[in-house]
Structures are given as structure tokens and as C-alpha cells.
N, C-alpha and C positions, 0 to 999 in steps of 0.2 A: 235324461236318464235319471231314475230315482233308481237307489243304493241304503236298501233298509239291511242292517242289520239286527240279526237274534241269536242269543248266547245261552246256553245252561250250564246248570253247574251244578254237580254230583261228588260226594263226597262218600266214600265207602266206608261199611261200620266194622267191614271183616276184608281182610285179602282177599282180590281177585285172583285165579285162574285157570287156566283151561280157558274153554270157550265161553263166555259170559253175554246173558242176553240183559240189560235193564233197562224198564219199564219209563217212556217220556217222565210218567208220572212220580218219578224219584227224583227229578231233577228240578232243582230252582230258578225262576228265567231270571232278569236284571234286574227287574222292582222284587225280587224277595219271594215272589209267591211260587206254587206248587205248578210245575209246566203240566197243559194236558196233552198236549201232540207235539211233533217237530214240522218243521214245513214238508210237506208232499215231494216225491222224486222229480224233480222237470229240470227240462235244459236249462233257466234259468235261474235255477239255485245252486249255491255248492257248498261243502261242509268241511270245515278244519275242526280238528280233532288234537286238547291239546291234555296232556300228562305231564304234571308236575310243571306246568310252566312251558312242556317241549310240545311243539307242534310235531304229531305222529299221522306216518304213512298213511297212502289208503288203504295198502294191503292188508293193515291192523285192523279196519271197523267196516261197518256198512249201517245204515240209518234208515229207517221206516218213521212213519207219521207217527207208529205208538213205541219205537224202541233204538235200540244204539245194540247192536252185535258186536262183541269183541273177541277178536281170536287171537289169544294169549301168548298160544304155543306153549312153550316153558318155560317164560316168564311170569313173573307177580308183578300185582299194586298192591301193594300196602294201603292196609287202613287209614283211612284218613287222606290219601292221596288226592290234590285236587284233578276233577276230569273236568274241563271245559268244552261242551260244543257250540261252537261257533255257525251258524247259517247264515246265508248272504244271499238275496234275493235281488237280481237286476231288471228291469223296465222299464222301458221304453215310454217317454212322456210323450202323447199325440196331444202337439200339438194346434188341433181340429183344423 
């Protein structure tokens, strides 16, 4: 079994809320640099989503290759709050 994972990291300049869409491209992956996609929807991937340090519902997000949706409600994040997403991709080593 190989167990890759990939993490971003998003940091907002103004408070979130309501329903908030942001863009892969806003987010930093682990070496530093500007992410362009997240991994693709498939059974073998899954995504933790964490705020301030807390690992949040699925109820709260849903994730596309180029975005991260977030439904608020009526709550806020404050500026500068850290958003972590987390992806984790499992497969299967054949060995031939």
C-alpha cells in the first residue's frame, strides 16, 4: 500500500463568511510554493479540513481539483486564521 500525503495552507487577508469559494491557487502546498489543483474526487482519496488547528466536519466544505467551498452559515474566520487542507491518497502496490 503507498499513503502519499498533500497539505495546503491558506491564510485569509479579510474575514470569512457566508458561503466562501477559494481558488486552489491561493493556497501554499508544503515546500512553500503557490498550489495549482487539489487532488481529483476518487474513492481513493480523502480530505480533512482543519481551522485554527481543529479538524472540521464535512458538512462545512466540499473540494474540487481547482477550489475548497465553504459554508459558513453564521459563523466567521478571521483574518489571518490558519485553513489547512489535508489530502491523502491510497494505493495499492502490484506487486507484478
Amino acid at each position: 500500500m503507498i499513503v502519499l500525503v498533500f497539505r495546503y495552507f491558506y491564510f485569509p487577508e479579510t474575514d470569512l463568511q457566508s458561503s466562501v469559494v477559494i481558488p486552489a491557487t491561493q493556497f501554499l502546498n508544503d515546500d512553500g510554493d503557490q498550489a495549482t489543483q487539489f487532488l481529483d474526487l476518487d474513492p481513493s482519496h480523502y480530505s480533512n479540513l482543519y481551522m485554527n488547528g481543529i479538524m472540521q466536519g464535512n458538512n462545512l466544505y466540499q473540494v474540487t481539483s481547482d477550489s475548497l467551498f465553504l459554508d459558513l452559515e453564521d459563523d466567521t474566520v478571521l483574518a489571518g486564521t490558519p485553513i489547512i487542507l489535508e489530502q491523502v491518497r491510497i494505493s495499492l502496490r502490484n506487486n507484478g
